[in-house]
Backbone as CSV, one residue per row, in Angstrom:
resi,resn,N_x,N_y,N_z,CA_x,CA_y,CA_z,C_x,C_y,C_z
1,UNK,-5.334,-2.040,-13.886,-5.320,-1.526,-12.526,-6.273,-2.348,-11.675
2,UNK,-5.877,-2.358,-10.496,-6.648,-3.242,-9.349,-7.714,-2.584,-8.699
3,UNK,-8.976,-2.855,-9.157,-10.101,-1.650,-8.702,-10.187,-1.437,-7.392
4,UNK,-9.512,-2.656,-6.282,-9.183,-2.885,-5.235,-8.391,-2.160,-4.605
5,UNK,-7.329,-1.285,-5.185,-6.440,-0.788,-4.678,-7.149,0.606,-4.514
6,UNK,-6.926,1.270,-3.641,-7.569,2.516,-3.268,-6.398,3.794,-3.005
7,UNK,-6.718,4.981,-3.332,-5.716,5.556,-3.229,-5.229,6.122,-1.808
8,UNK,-4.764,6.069,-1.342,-4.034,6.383,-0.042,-3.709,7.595,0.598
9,UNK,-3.528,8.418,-0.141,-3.097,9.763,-0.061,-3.926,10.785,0.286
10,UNK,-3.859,12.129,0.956,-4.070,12.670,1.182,-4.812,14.291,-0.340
11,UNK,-5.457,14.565,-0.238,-7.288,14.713,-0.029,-8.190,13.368,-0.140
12,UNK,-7.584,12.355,-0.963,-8.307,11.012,-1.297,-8.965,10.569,-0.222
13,UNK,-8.027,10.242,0.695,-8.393,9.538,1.974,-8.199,10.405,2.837
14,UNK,-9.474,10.669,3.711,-9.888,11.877,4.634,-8.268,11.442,6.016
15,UNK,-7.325,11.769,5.971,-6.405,11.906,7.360,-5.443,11.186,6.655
16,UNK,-4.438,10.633,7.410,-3.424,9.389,7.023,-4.021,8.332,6.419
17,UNK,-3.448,7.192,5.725,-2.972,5.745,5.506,-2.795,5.335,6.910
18,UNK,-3.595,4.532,7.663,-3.186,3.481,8.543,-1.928,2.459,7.837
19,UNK,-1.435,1.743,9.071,-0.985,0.490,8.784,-1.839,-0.534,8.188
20,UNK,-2.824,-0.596,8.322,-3.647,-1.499,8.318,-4.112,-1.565,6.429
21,UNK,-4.144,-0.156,5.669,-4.629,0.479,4.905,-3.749,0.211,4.067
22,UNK,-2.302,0.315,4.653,-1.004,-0.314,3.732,-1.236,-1.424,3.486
23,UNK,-0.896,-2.243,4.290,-0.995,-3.407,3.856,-2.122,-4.643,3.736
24,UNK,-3.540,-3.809,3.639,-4.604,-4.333,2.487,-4.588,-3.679,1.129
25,UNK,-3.655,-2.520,1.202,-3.803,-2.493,-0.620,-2.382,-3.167,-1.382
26,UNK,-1.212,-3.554,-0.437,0.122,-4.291,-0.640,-0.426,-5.786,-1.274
27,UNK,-1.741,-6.463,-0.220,-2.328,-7.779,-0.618,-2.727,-7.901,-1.847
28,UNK,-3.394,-6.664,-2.160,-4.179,-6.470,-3.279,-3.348,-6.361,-4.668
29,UNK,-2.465,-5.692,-4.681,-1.747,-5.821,-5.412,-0.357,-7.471,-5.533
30,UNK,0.011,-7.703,-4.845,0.501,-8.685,-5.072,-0.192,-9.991,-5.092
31,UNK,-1.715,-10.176,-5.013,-2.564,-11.045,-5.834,-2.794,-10.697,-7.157
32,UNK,-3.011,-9.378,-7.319,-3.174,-9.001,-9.231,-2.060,-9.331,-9.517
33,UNK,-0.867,-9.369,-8.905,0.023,-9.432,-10.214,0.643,-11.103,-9.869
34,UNK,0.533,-11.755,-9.081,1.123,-13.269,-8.929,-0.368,-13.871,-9.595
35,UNK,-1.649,-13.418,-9.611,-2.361,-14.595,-9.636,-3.061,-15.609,-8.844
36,UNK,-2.662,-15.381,-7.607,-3.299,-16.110,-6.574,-3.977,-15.461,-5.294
37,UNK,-4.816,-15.588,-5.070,-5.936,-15.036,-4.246,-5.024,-15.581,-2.765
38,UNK,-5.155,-16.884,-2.782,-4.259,-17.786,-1.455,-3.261,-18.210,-2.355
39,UNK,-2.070,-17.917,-2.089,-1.047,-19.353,-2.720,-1.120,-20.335,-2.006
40,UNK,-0.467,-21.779,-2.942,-0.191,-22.639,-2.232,0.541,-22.742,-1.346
41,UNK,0.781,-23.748,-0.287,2.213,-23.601,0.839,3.502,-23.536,0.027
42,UNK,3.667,-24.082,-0.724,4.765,-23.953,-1.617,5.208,-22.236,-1.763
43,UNK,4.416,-22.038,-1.800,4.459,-19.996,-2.149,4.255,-18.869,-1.548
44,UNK,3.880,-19.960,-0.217,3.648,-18.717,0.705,4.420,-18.145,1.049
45,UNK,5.322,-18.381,1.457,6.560,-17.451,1.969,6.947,-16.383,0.967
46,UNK,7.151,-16.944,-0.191,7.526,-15.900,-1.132,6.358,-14.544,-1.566
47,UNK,5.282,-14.830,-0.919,3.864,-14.100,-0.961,3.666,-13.307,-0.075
48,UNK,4.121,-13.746,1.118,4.468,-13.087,2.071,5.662,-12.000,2.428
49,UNK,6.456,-12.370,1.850,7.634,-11.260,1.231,7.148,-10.411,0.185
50,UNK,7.091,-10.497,-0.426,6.388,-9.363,-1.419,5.317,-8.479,-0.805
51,UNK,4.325,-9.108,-0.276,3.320,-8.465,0.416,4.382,-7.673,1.166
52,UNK,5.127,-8.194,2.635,5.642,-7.407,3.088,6.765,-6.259,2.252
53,UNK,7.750,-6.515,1.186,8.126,-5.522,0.697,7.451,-4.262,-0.024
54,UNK,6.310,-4.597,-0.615,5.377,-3.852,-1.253,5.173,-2.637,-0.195
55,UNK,4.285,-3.696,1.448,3.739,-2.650,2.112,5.223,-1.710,2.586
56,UNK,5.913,-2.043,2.802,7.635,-1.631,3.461,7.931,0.002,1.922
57,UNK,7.618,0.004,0.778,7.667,0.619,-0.529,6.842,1.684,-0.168
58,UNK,5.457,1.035,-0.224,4.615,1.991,0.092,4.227,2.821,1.042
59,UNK,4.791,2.677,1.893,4.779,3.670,3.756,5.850,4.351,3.270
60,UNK,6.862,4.042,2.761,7.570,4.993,2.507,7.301,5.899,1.309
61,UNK,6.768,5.802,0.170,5.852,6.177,-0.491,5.426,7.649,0.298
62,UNK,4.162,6.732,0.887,3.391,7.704,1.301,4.396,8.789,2.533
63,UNK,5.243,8.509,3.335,5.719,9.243,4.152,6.758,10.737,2.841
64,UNK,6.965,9.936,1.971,7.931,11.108,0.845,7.326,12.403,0.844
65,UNK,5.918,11.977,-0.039,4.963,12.722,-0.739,4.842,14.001,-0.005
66,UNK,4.793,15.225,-0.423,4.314,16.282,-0.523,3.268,16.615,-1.347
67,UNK,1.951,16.979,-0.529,0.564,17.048,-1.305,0.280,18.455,-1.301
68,UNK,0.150,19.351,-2.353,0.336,20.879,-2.402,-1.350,21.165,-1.169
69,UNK,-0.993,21.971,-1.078,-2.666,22.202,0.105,-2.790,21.720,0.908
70,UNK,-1.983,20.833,1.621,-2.387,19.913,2.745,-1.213,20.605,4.164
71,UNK,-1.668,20.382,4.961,-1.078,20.560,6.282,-0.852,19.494,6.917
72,UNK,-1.286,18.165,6.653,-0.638,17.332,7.190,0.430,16.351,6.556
73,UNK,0.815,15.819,7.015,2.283,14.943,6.416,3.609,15.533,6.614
74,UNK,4.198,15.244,5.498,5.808,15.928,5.802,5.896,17.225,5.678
75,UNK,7.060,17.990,6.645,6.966,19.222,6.685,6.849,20.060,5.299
76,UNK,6.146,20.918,5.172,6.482,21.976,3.810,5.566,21.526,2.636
77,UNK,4.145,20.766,3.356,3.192,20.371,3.066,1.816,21.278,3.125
């Protein structure tokens, strides 16, 4: 696990996941698992897609979730 990655969710993180929150833990994870902190130009693009699909996974992720006790998020929360 990526000690980097932080959990997102609600009691964890006091309110919502920003955008911002997505996709610094999307980075984080698709450096643990490619290996590269920066890729080369050769790889960026493809680094950049992932990053972006990851964060695109995870907003939706987090928008699913129903957290028992909570009042905020999706209805019936």
């Amino acid at each position: 696990m990526c000690r980097s990655i932080k959990t997102l969710r609600p009691p964890v993180l006091p309110g919502e996941a920003t955008e911002d929150d997505i996709r610094a833990a999307a980075l984080q994870y698709v450096r643990k698992v490619s290996g590269f902190r920066a890729p080369a130009a050769h790889n960026r693009e493809a680094f950049d897609r992932a990053v972006d699909a990851v964060t695109q996974a995870t907003a939706e992720l987090l928008g699913s979730l129903e957290v028992r006790g909570s009042r905020s998020g999706a209805p019936g929360g």
